[in-house]
Each structure stands twice: as C-alpha cells, then as structure tokens.
C-alpha positions in Angstrom: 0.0 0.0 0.0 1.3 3.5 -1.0 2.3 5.9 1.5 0.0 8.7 1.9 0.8 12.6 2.1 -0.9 15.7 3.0 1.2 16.7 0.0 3.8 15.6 -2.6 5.8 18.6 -3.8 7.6 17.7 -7.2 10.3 20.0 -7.3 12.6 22.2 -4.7 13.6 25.1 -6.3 12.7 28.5 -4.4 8.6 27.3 -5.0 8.7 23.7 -4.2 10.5 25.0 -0.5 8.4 27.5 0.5 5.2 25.4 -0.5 6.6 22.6 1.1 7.8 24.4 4.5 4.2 26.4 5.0 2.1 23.0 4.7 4.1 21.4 7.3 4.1 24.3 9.2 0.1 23.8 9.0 0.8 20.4 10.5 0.4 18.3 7.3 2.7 15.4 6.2 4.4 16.3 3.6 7.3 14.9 0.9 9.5 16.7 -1.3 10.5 15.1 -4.3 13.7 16.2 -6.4 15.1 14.1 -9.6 18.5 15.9 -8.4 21.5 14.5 -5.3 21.1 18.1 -3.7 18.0 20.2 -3.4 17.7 23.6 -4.4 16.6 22.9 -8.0 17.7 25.3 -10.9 17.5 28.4 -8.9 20.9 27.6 -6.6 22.3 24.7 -8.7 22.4 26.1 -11.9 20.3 30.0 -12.6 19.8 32.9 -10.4 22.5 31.8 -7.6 25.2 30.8 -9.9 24.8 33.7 -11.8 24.4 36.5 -9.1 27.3 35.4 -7.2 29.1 35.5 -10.7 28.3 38.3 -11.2 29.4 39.7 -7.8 32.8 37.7 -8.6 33.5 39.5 -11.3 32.7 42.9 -9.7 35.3 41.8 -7.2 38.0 40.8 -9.6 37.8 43.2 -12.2 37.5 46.7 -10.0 34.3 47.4 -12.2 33.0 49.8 -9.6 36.6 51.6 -9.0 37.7 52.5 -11.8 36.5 55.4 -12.3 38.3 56.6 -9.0 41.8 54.0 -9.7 41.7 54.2 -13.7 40.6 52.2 -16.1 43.7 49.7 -15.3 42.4 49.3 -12.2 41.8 45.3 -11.2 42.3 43.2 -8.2 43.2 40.4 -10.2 45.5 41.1 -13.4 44.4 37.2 -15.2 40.7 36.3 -14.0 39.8 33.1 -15.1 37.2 30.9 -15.1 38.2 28.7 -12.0 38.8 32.3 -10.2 34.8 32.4 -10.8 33.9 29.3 -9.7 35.7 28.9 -6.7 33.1 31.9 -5.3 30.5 29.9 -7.1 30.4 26.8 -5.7 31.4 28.2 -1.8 28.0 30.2 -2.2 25.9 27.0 -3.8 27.1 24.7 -1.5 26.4 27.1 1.7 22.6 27.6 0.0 22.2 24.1 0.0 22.9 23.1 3.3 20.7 26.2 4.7 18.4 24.9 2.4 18.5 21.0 3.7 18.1 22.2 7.5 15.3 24.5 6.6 13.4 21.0 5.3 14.8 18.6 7.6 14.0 21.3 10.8 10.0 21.4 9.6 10.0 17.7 9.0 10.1 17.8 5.3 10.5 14.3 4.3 12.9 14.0 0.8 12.5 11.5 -1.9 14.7 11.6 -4.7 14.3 10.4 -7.9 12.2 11.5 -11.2 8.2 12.2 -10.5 5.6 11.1 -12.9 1.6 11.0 -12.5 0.2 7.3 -12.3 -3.1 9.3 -12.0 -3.9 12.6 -10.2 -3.0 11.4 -6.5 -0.7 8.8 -7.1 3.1 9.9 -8.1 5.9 7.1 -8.9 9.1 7.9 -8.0 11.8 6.3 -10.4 15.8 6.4 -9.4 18.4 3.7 -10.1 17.5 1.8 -7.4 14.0 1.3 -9.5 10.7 3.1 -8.4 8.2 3.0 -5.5 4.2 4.8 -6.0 3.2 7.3 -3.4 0.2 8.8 -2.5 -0.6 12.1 -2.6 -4.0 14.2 -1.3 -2.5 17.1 -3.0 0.0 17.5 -5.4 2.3 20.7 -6.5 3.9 20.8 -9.5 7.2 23.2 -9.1 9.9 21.7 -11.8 10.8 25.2 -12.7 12.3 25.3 -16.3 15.5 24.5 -18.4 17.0 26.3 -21.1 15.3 26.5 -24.2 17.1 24.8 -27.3 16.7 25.0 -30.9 17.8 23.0 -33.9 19.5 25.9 -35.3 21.9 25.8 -32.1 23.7 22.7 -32.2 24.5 22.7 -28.4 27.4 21.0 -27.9 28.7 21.9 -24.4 32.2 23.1 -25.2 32.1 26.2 -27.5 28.0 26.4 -28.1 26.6 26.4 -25.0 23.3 27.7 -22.6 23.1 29.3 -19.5 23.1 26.2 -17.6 26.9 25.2 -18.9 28.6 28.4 -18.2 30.9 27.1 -15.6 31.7 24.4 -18.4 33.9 27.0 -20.4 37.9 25.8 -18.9 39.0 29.4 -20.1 37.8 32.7 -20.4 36.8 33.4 -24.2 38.6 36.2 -26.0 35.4 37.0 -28.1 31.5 35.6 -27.6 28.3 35.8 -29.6 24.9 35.5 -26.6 22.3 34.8 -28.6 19.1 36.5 -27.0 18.6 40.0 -25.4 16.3 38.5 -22.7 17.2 38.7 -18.9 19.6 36.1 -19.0 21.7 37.3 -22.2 22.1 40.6 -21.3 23.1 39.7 -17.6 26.1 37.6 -18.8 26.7 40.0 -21.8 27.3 42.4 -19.0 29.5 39.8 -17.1 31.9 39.1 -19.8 31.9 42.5 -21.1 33.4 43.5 -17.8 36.2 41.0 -17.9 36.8 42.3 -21.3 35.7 39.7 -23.5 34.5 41.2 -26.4 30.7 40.0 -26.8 28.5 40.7 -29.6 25.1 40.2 -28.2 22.5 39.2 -31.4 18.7 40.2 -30.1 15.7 39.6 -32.7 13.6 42.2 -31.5 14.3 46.1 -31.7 15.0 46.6 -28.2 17.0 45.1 -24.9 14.2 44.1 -22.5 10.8 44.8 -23.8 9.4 45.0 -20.4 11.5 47.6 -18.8 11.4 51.3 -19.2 12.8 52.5 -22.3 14.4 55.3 -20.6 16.1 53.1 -18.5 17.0 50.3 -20.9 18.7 53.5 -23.4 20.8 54.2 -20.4 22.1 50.3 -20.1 22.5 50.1 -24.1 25.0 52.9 -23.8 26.6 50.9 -20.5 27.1 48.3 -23.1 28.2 50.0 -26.1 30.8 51.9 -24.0 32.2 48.1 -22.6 32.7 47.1 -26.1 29.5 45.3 -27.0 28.3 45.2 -30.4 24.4 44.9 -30.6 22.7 43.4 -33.4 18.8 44.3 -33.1 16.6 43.2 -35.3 18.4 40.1 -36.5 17.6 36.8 -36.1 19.9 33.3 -36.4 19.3 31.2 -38.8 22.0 28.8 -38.6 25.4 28.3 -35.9 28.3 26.0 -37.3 31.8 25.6 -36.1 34.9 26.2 -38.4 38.6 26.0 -37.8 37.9 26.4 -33.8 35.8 29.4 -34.3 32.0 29.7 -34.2 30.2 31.7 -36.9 26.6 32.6 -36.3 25.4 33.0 -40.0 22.0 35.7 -39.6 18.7 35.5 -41.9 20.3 39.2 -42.8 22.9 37.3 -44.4 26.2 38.4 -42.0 28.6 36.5 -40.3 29.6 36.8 -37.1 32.7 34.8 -35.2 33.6 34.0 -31.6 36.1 31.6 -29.4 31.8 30.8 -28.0 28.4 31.3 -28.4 25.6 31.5 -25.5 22.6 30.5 -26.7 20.2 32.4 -23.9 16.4 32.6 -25.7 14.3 32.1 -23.3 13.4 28.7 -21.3 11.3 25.8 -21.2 9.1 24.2 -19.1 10.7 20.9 -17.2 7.5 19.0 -17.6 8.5 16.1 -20.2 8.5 13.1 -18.0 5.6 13.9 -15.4 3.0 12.0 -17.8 0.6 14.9 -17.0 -1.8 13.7 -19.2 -1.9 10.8 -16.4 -3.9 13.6 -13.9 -5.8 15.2 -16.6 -3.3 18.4 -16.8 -2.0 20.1 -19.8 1.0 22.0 -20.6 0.9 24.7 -23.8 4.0 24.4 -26.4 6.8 25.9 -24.1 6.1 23.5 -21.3 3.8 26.2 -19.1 1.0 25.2 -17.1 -2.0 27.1 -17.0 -3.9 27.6 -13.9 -6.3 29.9 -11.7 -5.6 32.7 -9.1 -5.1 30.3 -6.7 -2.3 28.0 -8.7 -4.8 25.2 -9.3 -4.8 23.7 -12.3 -7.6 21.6 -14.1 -7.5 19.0 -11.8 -8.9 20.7 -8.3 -6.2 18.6 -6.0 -3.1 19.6 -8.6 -1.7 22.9 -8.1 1.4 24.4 -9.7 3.8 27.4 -8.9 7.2 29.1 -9.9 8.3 29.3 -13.3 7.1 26.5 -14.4 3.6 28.4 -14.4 5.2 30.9 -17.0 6.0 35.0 -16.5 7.2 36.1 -14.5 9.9 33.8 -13.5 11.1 35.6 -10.5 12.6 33.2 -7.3 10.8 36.0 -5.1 7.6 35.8 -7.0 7.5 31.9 -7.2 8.3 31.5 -3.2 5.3 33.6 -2.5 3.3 31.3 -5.3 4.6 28.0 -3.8 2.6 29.8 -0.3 0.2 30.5 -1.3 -0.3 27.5 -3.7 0.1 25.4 -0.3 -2.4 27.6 1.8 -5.3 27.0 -1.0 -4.6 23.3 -1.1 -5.5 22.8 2.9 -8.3 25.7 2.3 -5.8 28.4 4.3 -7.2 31.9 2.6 -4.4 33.3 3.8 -3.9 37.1 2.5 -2.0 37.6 -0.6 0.4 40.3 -1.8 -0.3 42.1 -4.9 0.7 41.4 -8.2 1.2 44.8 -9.3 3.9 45.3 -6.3 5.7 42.8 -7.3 9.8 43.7 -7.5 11.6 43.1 -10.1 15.5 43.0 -9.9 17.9 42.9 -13.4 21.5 41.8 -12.3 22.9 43.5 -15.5 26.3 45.7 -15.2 25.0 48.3 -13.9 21.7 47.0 -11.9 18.5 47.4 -12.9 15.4 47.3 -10.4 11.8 48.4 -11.3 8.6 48.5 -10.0 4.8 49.7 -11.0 4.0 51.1 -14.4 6.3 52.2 -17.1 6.0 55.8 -18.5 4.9 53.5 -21.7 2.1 51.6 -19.9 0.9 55.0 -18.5 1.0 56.8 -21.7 -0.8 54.0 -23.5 -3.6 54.3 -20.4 -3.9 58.0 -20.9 -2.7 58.5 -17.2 -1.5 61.6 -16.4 1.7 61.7 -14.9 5.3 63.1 -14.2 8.6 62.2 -13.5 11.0 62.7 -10.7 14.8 62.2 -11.7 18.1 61.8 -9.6 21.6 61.0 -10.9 24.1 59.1 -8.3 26.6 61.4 -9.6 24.5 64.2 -7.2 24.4 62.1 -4.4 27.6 62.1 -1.5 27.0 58.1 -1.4 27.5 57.8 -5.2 31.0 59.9 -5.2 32.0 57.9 -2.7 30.9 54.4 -4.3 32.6 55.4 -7.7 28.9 55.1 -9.2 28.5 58.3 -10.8 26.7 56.9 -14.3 23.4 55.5 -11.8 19.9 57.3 -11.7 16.6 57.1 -9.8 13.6 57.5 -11.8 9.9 58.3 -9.8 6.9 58.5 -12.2 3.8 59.5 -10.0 0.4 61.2 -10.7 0.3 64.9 -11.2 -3.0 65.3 -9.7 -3.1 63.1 -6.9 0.9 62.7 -6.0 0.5 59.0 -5.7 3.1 57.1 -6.7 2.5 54.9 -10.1 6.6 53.6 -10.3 10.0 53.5 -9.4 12.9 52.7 -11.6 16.1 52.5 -10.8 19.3 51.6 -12.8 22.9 51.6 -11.0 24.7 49.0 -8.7 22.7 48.4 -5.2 19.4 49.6 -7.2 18.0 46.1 -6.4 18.1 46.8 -2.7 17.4 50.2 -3.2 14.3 49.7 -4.9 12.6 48.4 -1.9 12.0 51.7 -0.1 9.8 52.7 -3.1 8.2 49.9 -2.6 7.1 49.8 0.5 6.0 53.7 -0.2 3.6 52.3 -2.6 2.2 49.5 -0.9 1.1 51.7 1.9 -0.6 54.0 -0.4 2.2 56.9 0.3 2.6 60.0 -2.2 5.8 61.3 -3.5 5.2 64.4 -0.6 6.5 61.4 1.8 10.3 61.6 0.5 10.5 65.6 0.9 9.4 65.2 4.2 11.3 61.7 5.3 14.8 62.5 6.4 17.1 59.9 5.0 20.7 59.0 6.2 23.2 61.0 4.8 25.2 60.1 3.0 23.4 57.2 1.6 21.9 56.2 -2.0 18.3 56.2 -0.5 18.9 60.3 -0.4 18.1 59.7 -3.7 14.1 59.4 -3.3 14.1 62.9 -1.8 16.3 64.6 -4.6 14.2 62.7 -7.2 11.2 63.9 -5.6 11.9 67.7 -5.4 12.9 67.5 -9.2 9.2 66.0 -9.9 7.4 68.6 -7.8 9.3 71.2 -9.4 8.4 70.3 -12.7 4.5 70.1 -11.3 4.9 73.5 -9.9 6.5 75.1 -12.9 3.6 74.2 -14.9 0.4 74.7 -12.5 
C-alpha cells in the first residue's frame, strides 16, 4: 500500500521549499521530491544563484565599480579566469544548499529523490536507479521550474556552443562571444563578460533590450554596453550556428557572419515538464512546457496545483516563493492574505543593476494617465562619489494630480536593494510628498528618493 501525504511537492527550487515548508508548518505530512543528489533545483544549482554570485565575482575581480576613481587599469586580479569564478560559485551553492537542507529537515520535510511522474492525479511514482516506489498524494504541487530552451538551429554541444546552464563548463575565459538572446539572462552575462573584457556581440531579434522595462532606462544600459565594447545586433535573427577551424560563426537570416572563441545561446526557457505524464492527472501543458492555472495556482484537476516558473511569467525566485505559499495555503483551504501582483519587485542583475517596479512611463501613456517624473543622478548624491557610481539614476513617475506614486525605476549598482523603499511607499498608499518630508541617512543612496522627488514637484509647480 502506498504511502500517503498531506502533500507531494515535485520539485525544490525556491517554489517547491516555500510550499513545502508552510504545509508542514500547518501540521500536514508532507514529501518533497527532487530528480537531483542536492535540493535547491535550478535556482541555486544552476540559474539565479550561480549567476548573481558570478556576477558579484567579477565585480570583485575586475574593480568594475573603481575605476572610475583607480583608472581604467584598475583590477584586483591582473588574469581572472574561469576557475577564479567558480571557486566563489560553488562556496555560495554549497552554503545555500545546506541552509536549504536544514530548513526541510527542521520542519520535517521528508525527501524522496528520484524523477516524478503521475500514475493518476494522486498517485506519483518515484523512479531512481534503485527502481521506483508509487506514493500517495491528497495534493499534489507541481514546481519543476524550467530549463533552457534549445533549438535546432543551435547545435548545443557543451564546449564552445553552449546555454546558460553550462557556463561554468567554459575551462577558459573566451577572448570573443556571440549571446544569442537580449532577454534577462543574455544581457546579464553580456554584462558579465563585457566586464572581464571579452568582447561580446550580443544578437537580439527584436528592436530593443528588454521589452518590459522602461525605455528610458533600458537607453541608459544600451550605452553601458556600447561603451564596454559590445556590439548589438537588433533586429536580427539566427538562422544557422556552425563551427569552423575552432571558431563559431553565427550565420544571420540578414545574411552576416559573425565569429567568436563561443556562443551562449540564452532565448528564453522551457518548461521541465516532459516526463511527469501529466496527461496521467488530466493536466495540460501549452507548447513551451507552461501550465495554466487559476488565481489560486490550481490547475484543471482541483487537487493539482502548480507554482514558480514553471507556471510561465514572471519567473522571478521572489515571486514563485510567494506562489509556492500560497499554492500550499489553498490546497489545505488556508485563505491566507496575498500580496499584490502589481507590487511585485523586479530586480535585473545586468552591469550596472537594474530594479523596477509599477508602471512604465509607456504603460501609462498608453492608459492615458497623467503623470510626471521625478529624476536623480548618483553622480549628485555624496554616497555615489564615494561608491565610484556616478553613471546611476533614480527615476519616480507619480500622478500629477493626486501625487501617488504609479513607479519607481532605478538603474545603477545596489538599485536592487534600493528599490525596496519605493516599494514599501507604494504598498502603503504613500505619495511622493513622503520623501520631501522623510529624512534619510546621509550620505546614503536612498537620499536619492528625496532629490528625485523635489525635481518631480518642481516640474508640477512650474507648470500649474
């Protein structure tokens, strides 16, 4: 006879955890399952852990963020290389993991490992190489997450054409790349390697970096780019990638060639729901592996619920913690409060930062909103001398009538941590009035809100 759970968790990326954690907090037996020897899934094995703490090693190494105080000569390290990256790497992932482990095995989160499929909606077999066993679940959560998305085009082969997940398979530091894909992935190692002063050309088939970002602020990281030596090819698509005499030449449908020491292929990701059998429970996934479901992460079968980014946009390990909550809190009928959507943070770990939340001066001239904006430049602030981050800004866009604030959009390094005062502001209902009358530390980035918000009401006042 199976084993029966409160709920089966199939997956433990920054979803599956969280979902797992609050059931058994509500007293509910509960198993985790994960197809990998460690838990933590893509988000610290292989994406946004691996990739931040990258990121933060070559910062380090390079003296990015001094240089404009030391010289442009300025480094730490004269020869980075790729082990110098991974050492920091795999100190951070294997620290997350453990933190990770206790967190499950303090709550009495039991683990099975192994690859989950659906017998039928409550029962999930659990296949390893010591064979498979059939468990019983009253609820089910489907967190996978996603993988990289491939294409025939991209003949993936590891070494010299590779994805996102097989960066740390590179044994040396490239003197030239091609990333394929202007998406949130590309762009953040474009900016990575750019720094260490490989010379990428990024290849993006739409007209613009980052579609869903201000325009304002994705202009100000396109010249970031341009000034570290990247080469940007908008509007141009790949039709074919082939390897000759060592070298990898990205042929265009435009009909140009382009050559690196390695390409990235970073176009968006895929849904890791091949071998679940979801058919099995009566659930369906569209072409890219995404599985639809309601405001309260159920999906067409009423005891299968799914969260994180295998649910589709937008893909955030914040965002799909609070889904895998909330997923969990539904299942056992908790109607536990929700955050808004629309207050939702997001946080681009390009070179420099980018960190947004709210509307876009696009969205609210498109909605016939009226609004203005409210600018301030690091390069004004003490804490930005002092930092050697004098290229930064802080954008506020609120409404001219009633002051309330509609977003906040920020672009230079720390913006990601930064952003959060905003957004707490907004949440609470608070007007832009609130930063002329707050006194902030001084001297401090966050003196930024007040000097952005003068320069807003100033504009209101010259024109009323």
């Amino acid at each position: 006879m199976a084993t029966v759970y409160d709920l089966i968790v199939i997956g433990s990326g920054p979803a599956g955890q969280r979902a797992a954690i609050y059931a058994a907090k509500l007293g509910k037996k509960v198993a985790l399952v994960e197809n990998r020897e460690v838990v933590g899934g893509a988000c610290i094995n292989t994406g946004t852990i691996p990739s931040k703490t990258m990121r933060e090693a070559v910062l380090h190494l390079s003296g990015y963020n001094y240089k404009s105080i030391y010289g442009m000569n300025y480094r730490v390290k004269e020869r980075i290389t790729m082990a110098d990256l991974a050492f920091r790497i795999q100190h951070v992932i294997k620290t997350e993991i453990d933190v990770t482990e206790a967190q499950l095995s303090r709550n009495n989160v039991e683990m099975l490992t192994g690859t989950a499929s659906f017998d039928d909606p409550t029962h999930i077999r659990v296949s390893n190489s010591r064979g498979s066993t059939v468990y019983e679940g009253k609820n089910v959560l489907i967190a996978t997450g996603t993988k990289p998305a491939s294409s025939p085009k991209v003949p993936i082969n590891g070494t010299t054409i590779i994805n996102s997940d097989l960066i740390l398979n590179l044994t040396n530091l490239p003197q030239t790349m091609i990333v394929v894909g202007g998406g949130v992935i590309g762009v953040e190692y474009c900016c990575m390697f750019a720094a260490l002063g490989v010379r990428v050309t990024l290849i993006e088939r739409r007209p613009r970096l980052l579609e869903f970002a201000d325009s304002e602020i994705v202009e100000a990281l396109s010249y970031h780019l341009r000034d570290a030596r990247v080469t940007m090819r908008l509007n141009e698509e790949v039709e074919s990638v082939e390897e000759i005499d060592g070298k990898v030449v990205a042929n265009l449908e435009s009909k140009k060639k382009l050559q690196g020491d390695v390409l990235l292929y970073a176009v968006g990701r895929q849904g890791n729901v091949d071998e679940l059998n979801l058919a099995n429970a009566g659930v369906e996934a569209d072409p890219r592996g995404r599985i639809p479901v309601d405001k309260d992460f159920r999906t067409k079968c009423p005891t299968v619920f799914a969260a994180g980014d295998v649910i589709g946009f937008p893909s955030l390990a914040s965002v799909s913690m609070e889904q895998g909550r909330i997923a969990a809190a539904r299942a056992f009928g908790d109607e536990t409060i929700v955050s808004n959507p629309s207050f939702y943070p997001y946080g681009i770990y390009t070179i420099p930062e980018i960190s947004f939340i709210g509307k876009t001066e696009e969205q609210l001239t498109e909605e016939d909103v009226p609004y203005e904006v409210g600018l301030a430049y690091y390069r004004e602030i003490a804490r930005g001398q002092i930092r050697g981050d004098t290229s930064g800004r802080l954008k506020l866009i609120f409404h001219r009538e009633t002051h309330s604030i509609l977003g906040v959009h920020i672009i230079g390094e720390g913006a990601s941590e930064l952003l959060h005062i905003g957004q707490a502001v907004m949440a609470l209902g608070g007007k832009i009035d609130y930063f002329v009358e707050t006194v902030f530390n001084y001297p401090t980035l966050a003196e930024a809100y007040k000097v952005a918000a003068f320069n807003g009401l100033n504009r209101v006042s010259r024109l009323d």
